[in-house]
C-alpha positions as CSV (number, residue, x, y, z in Angstrom):
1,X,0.0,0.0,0.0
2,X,1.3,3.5,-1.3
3,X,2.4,6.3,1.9
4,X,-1.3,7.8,2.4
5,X,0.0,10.9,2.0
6,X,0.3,9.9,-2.0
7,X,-2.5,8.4,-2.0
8,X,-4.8,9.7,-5.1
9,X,-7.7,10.0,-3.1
10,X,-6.2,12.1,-0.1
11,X,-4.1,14.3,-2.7
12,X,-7.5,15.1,-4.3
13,X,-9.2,15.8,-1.2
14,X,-10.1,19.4,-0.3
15,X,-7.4,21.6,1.7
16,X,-9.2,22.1,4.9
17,X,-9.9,17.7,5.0
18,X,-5.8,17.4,4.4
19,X,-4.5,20.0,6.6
20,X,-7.1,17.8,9.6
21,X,-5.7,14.3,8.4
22,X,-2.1,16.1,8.7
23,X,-2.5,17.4,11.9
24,X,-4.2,14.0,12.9
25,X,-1.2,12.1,11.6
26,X,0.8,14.4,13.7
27,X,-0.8,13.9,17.1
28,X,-1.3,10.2,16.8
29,X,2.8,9.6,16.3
30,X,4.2,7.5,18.6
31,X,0.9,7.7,20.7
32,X,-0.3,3.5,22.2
33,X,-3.8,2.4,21.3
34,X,-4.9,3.4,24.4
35,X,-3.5,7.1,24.0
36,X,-4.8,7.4,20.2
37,X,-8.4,6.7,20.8
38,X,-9.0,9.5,23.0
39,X,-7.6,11.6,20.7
40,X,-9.3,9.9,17.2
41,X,-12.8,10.7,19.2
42,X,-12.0,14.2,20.3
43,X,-10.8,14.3,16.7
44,X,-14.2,13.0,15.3
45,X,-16.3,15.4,17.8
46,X,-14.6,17.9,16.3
47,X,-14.7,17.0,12.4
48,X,-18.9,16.5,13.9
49,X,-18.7,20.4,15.2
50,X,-17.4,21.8,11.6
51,X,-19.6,19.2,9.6
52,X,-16.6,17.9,8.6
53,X,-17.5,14.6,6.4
54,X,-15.5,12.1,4.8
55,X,-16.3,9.8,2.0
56,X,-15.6,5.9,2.3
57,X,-12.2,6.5,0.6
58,X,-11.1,9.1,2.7
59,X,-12.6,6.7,5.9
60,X,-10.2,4.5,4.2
61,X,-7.2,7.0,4.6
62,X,-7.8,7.6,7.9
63,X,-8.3,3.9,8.9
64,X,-4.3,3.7,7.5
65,X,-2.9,6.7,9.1
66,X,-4.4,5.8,12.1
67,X,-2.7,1.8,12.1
68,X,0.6,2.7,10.6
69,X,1.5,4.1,14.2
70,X,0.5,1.3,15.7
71,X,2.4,-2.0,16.9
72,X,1.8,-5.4,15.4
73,X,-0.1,-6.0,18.6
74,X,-2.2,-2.8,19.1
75,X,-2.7,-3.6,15.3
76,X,-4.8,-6.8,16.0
77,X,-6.0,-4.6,19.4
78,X,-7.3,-2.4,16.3
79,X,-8.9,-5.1,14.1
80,X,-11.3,-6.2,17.5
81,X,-12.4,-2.6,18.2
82,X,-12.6,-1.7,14.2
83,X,-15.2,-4.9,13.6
84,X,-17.0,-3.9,16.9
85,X,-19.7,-1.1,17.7
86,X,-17.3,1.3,18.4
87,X,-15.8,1.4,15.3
88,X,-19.1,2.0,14.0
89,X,-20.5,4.5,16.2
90,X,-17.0,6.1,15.2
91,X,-17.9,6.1,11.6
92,X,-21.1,7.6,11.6
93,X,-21.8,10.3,10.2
């Protein structure tokens, strides 16, 4: 899979949605699970606050930004929460 950050569909994304992946990118490096998901939610609330959406390919992005700073074991920690409600509930729009 290509660096998400030359990805086709992020590099065609409007400004304001890359400049709030970047800074996302930013605040999850070197963060554990258990730091991140605080973070990905107050992220969300605040992509909810500007009605801030993302289409499934951009969902897609973020899914990979998000699990490239995570560990082979906070990866499968990601797989469980990603195919439970939460994940979900996260993805809502």
């Amino acid at each position: 899979m290509e660096p998400w950050h030359q990805n086709e569909a992020f590099r065609s994304m409007e400004p304001a949605k890359q400049k709030m992946i970047e800074q996302l990118a930013a605040s999850l490096q070197g963060k554990k699970l258990t730091e991140a998901l605080p973070l990905l939610m107050q992220w969300k609330q605040t992509m909810q606050r500007e009605n801030i959406q993302f289409t499934e390919e951009e969902n897609q992005i973020l899914t990979e930004i998000f699990s490239a700073q995570l560990s082979p074991q906070q990866k499968r920690q990601f797989e469980f929460i990603k195919n439970s409600s939460f994940h979900k509930n996260l993805n809502r729009k």
